[in-house]
C-alpha positions as CSV (number, residue, x, y, z in Angstrom):
1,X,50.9,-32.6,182.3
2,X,47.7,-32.4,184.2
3,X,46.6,-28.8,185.1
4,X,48.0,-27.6,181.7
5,X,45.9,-24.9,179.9
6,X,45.1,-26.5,176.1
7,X,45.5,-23.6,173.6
8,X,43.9,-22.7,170.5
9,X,47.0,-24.1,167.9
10,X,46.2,-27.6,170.0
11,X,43.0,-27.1,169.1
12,X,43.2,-26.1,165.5
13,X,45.5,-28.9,164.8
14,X,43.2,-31.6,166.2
15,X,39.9,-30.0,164.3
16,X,42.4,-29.6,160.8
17,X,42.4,-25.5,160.0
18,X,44.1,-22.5,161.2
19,X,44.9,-21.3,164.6
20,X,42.2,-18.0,163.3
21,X,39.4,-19.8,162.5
22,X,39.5,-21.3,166.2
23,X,39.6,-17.5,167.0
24,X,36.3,-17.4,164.4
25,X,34.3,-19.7,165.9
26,X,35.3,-18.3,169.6
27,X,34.2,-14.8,168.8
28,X,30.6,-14.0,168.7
29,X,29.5,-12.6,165.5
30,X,32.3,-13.2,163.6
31,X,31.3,-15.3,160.2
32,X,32.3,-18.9,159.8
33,X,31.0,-21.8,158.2
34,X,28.9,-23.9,159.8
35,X,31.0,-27.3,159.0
36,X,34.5,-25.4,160.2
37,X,32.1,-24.2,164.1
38,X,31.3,-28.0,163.8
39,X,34.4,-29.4,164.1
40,X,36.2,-26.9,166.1
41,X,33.4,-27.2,168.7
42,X,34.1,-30.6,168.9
43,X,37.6,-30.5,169.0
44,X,37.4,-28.2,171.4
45,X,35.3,-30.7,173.8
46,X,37.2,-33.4,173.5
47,X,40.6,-31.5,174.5
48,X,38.9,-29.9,177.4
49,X,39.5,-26.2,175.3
50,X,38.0,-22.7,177.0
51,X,38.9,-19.8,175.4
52,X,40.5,-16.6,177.5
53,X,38.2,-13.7,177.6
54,X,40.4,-11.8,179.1
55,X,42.8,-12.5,176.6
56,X,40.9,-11.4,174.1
57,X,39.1,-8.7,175.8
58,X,43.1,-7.0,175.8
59,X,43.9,-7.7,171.9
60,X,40.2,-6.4,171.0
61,X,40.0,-3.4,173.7
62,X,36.2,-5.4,174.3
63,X,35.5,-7.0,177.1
64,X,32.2,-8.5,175.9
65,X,31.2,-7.3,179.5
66,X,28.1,-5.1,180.3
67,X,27.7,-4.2,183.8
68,X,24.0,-4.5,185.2
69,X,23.3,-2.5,188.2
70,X,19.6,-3.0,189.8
71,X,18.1,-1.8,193.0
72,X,14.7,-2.4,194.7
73,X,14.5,-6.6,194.0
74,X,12.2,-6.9,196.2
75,X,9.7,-5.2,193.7
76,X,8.4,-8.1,192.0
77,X,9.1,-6.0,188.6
78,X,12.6,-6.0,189.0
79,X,13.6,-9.9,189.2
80,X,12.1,-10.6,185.6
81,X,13.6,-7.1,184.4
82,X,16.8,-8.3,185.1
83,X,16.6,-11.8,184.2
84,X,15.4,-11.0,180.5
85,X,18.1,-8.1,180.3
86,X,20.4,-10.9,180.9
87,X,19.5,-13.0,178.9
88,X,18.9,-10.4,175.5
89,X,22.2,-9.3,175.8
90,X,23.6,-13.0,176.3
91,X,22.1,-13.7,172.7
92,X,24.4,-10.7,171.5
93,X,27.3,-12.3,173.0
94,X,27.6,-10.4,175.9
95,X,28.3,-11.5,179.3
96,X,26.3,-9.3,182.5
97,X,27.8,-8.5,185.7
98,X,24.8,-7.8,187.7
99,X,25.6,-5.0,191.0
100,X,23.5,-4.7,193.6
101,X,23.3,-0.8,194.7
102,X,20.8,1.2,197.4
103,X,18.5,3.1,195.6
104,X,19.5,6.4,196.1
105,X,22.2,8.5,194.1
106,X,24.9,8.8,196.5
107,X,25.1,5.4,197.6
108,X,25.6,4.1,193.6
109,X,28.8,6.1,193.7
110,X,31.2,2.9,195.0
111,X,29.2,0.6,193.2
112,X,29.9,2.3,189.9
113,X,33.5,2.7,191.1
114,X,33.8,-0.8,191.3
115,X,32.2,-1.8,187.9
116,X,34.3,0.7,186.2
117,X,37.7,-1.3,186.9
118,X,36.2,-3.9,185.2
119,X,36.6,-2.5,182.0
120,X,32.7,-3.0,181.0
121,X,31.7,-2.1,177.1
122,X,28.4,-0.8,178.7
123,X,26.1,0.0,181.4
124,X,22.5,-0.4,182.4
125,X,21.1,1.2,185.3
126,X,18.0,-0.2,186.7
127,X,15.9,2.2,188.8
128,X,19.0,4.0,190.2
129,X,20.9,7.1,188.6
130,X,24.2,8.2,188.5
131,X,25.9,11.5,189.8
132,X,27.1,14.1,187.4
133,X,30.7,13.6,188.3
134,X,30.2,9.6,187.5
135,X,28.5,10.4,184.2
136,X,31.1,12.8,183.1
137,X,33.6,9.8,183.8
138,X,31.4,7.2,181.7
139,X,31.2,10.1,179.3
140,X,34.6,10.7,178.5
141,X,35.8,6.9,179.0
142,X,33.8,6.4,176.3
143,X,31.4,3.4,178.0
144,X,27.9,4.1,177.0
145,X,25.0,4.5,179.6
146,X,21.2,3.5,179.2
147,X,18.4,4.2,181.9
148,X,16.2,1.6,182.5
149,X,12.8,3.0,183.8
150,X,14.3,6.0,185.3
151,X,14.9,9.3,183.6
152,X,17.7,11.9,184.2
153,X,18.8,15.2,183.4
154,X,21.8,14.5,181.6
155,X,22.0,14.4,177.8
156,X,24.9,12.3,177.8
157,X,22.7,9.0,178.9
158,X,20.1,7.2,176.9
159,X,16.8,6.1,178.8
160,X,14.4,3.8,177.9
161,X,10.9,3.9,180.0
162,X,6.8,3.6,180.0
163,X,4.7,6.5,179.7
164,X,4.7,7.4,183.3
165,X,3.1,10.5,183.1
166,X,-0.1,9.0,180.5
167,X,-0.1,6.0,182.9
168,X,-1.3,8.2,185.9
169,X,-3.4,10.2,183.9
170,X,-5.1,6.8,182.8
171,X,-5.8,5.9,186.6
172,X,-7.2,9.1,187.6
173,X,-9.3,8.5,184.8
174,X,-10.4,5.7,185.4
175,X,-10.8,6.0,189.3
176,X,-13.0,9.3,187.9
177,X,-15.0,7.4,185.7
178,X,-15.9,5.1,188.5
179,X,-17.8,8.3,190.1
180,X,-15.2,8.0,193.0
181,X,-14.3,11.5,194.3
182,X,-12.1,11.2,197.4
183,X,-9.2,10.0,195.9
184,X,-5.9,9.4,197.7
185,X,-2.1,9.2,196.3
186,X,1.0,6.8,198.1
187,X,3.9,8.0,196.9
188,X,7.2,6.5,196.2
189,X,10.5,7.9,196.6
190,X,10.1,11.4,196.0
191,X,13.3,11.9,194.1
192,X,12.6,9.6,191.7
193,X,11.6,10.1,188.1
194,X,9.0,7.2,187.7
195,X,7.3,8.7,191.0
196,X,7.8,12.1,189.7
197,X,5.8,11.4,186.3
198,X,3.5,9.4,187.9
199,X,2.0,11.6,190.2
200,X,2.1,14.3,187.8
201,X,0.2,12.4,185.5
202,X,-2.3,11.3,188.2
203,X,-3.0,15.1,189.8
204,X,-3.8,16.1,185.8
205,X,-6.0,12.9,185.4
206,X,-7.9,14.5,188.5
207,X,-7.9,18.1,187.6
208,X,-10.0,17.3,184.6
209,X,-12.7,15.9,186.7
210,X,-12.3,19.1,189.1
211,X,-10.4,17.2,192.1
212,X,-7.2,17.5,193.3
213,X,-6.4,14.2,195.5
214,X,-8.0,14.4,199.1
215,X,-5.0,12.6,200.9
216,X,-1.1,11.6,199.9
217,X,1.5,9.7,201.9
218,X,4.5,8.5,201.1
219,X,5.8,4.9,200.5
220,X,9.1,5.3,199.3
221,X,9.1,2.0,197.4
222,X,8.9,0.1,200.6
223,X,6.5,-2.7,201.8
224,X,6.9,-1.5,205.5
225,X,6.8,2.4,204.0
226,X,3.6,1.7,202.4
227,X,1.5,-0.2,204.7
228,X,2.2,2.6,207.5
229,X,0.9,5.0,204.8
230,X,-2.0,3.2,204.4
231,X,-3.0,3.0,208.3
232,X,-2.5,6.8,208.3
233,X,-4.6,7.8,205.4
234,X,-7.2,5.3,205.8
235,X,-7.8,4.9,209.5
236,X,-9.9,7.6,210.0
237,X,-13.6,8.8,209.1
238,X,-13.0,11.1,206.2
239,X,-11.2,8.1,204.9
240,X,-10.6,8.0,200.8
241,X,-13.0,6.1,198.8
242,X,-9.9,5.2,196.5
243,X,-6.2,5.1,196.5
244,X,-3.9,5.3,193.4
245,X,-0.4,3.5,194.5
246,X,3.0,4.6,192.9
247,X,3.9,1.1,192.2
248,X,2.3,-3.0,192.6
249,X,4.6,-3.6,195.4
250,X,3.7,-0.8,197.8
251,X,-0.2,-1.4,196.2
252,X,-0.1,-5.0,197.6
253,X,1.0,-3.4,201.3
254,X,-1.8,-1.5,201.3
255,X,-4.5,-3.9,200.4
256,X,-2.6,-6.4,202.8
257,X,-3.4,-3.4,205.5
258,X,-6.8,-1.9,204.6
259,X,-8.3,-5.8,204.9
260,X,-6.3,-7.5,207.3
261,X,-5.2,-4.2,209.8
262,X,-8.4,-2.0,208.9
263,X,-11.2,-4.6,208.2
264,X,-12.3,-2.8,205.2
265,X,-13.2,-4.0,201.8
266,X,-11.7,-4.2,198.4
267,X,-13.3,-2.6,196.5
268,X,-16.4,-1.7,197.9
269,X,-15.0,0.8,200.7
270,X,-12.0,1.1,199.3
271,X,-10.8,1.1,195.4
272,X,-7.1,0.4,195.1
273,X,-5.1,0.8,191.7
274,X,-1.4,0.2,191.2
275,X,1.2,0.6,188.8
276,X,3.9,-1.9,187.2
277,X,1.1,-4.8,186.7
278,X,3.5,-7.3,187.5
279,X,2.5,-11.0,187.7
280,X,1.0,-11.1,191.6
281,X,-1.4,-8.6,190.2
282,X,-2.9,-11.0,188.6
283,X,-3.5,-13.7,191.5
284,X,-7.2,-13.9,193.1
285,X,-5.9,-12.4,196.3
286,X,-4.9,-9.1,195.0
287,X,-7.2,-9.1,191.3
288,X,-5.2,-5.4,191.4
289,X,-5.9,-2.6,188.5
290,X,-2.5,-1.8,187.6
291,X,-0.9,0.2,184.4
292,X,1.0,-2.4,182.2
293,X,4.7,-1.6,181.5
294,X,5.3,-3.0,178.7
295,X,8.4,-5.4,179.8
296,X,9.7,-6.7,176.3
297,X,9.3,-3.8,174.4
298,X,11.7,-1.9,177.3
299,X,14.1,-4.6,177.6
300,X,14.5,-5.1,173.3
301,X,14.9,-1.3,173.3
302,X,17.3,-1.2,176.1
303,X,19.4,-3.5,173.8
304,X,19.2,-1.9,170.9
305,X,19.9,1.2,172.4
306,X,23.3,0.4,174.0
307,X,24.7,-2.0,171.2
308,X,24.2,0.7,168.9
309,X,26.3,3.2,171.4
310,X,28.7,0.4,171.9
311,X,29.2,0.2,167.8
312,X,29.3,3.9,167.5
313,X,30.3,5.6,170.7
314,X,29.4,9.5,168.9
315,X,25.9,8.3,167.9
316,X,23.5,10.6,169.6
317,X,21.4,9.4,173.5
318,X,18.2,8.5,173.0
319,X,15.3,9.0,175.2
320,X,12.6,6.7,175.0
321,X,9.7,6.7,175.5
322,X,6.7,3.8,175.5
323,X,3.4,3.5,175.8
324,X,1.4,1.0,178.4
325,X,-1.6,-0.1,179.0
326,X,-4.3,0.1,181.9
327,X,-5.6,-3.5,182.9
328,X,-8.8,-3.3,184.9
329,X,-9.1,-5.7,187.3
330,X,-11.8,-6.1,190.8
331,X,-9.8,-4.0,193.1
332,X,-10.8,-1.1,191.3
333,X,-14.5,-1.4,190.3
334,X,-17.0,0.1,192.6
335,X,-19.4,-2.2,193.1
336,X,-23.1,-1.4,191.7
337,X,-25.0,0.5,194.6
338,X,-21.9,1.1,196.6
């Protein structure tokens, strides 16, 4: 009858073996030859055959299910995060719900809620963080957590990001090194660990040339946030002669601002250097210094991490930590004479 489900005996009878090494060839990782996946993949297509995750997600107690939850996609960083997280765990046979929450740690609380009933093996959190009460819940429901490029306070949770801290210390540095003195800081949101470590970093880069920063606004992670910061700290006299920004997207509001809104110029009244170096750093119009994250290093790590929490829920969290790399580009050096 039309509308009927085909099953996996149906299957197995038409390809000639057993009704288990249907189930095999349907399981990822499972071992089976390559002739028997042949012809059950074909018998499968010919009859129309899908197999029921669910199904198998209740006999197993695996859902094959790892929920995603991301913030802040308008951050050019975040779009080819996601999209290679997806696809790294979709070679290990995963399938990703990916949740869209508000940045902060309150608002993540229904959102979590929500992925929870879905029975999900794991979780990554992308530049958000989770409440004690939710980790404790994770905890002892035995679904592994990994932070991607955030830290938290909580030894139950693996975390996988840059160097934060060496990557402002890098820019100050180099700003320093430029002979630029006056040298201003845009925040992002203040709560967060990247902005944390960054600035951190940055204000001990400068303390070893003897400065502390001569202005600092805050951005909060925001286009809007962070061109408004740049029309306050650069609209007046005593203006910077350089600004450090938390991350690429607020760094591309504020060159946007100090040309077009101030009429000043990159670099040679103003050095700008950002953080994230996503691609649009690269592109003539911005040619912006940035620290490199190094994106495929974070998202094999992330992976690792959490399939080997998956496989062994008591195996210890992990906090890790990589190293970046400063890319010099114009926006940053001060031109000769200048």
């Amino acid at each position: 009858m039309a509308g009927e489900r085909v099953t996996s005996l149906e299957v197995a009878r038409r390809a000639g073996v057993s009704q288990s090494a249907v189930s095999r060839v349907f399981t990822p990782g499972a071992s089976v030859s390559k002739a028997t996946r042949e012809k059950v993949h074909r018998a499968a297509e010919e009859l129309g055959y899908r197999p029921n995750v669910l199904a198998r997600a209740m006999i197993t107690g695996r859902s094959r299910i790892i929920g995603l939850v991301v913030a802040y996609l308008d951050n050019q960083f975040y779009p080819h995060a996601v999209e290679a997280l997806s696809v790294a765990l979709q070679r290990e046979g995963y399938h990703v719900l990916v949740f869209m929450s508000a940045p902060t740690v309150g608002d993540v609380e229904d959102v979590m809620k929500e992925i929870l009933d879905y029975q999900v093996d794991g979780l990554v959190l992308a530049s958000v963080s989770l409440s004690s009460v939710l980790a404790k819940r994770c905890h002892e429901s035995g679904i592994p957590v990994v932070l991607f490029n955030r830290e938290q306070d909580d030894a139950r949770m693996c975390s996988v990001t840059t160097d934060n801290r060496q990557g402002g210390r890098e820019i100050a540095r180099h700003l320093t090194a430029q002979g630029l003195r006056r040298i201003g800081y845009i925040a992002g949101m203040e709560e967060a660990s990247t902005q944390i470590d960054r600035e951190a970093g940055f204000r001990e880069g400068l303390r070893e040339a003897g400065l502390t920063p001569a202005a600092r606004e805050v951005g909060n992670f925001e286009y809007g946030g962070a061109r408004a910061a740049a029309l306050e700290m650069f609209a007046g006299a005593d203006r910077p002669e350089a600004v450090f920004v938390c991350n690429d997207h607020m760094a591309f509001a504020v060159m946007d601002a100090i040309r077009f809104k101030l009429g000043l110029r990159i670099p040679e009244d103003v050095a700008v250097a950002g953080f994230d170096d996503t691609p649009i750093a690269a592109w003539p119009a911005y040619d912006l210094t940035s620290y490199r994250q190094p994106l495929d290093r974070m998202i094999a790590q992330t992976v690792e991490t959490l399939l080997r929490r998956i496989d062994d829920r008591d195996a210890a969290p992990e906090r890790v930590v990589l190293d970046g790399a400063l890319i010099v580009r114009r926006s940053s050096r001060k031109a000769e004479g200048a």
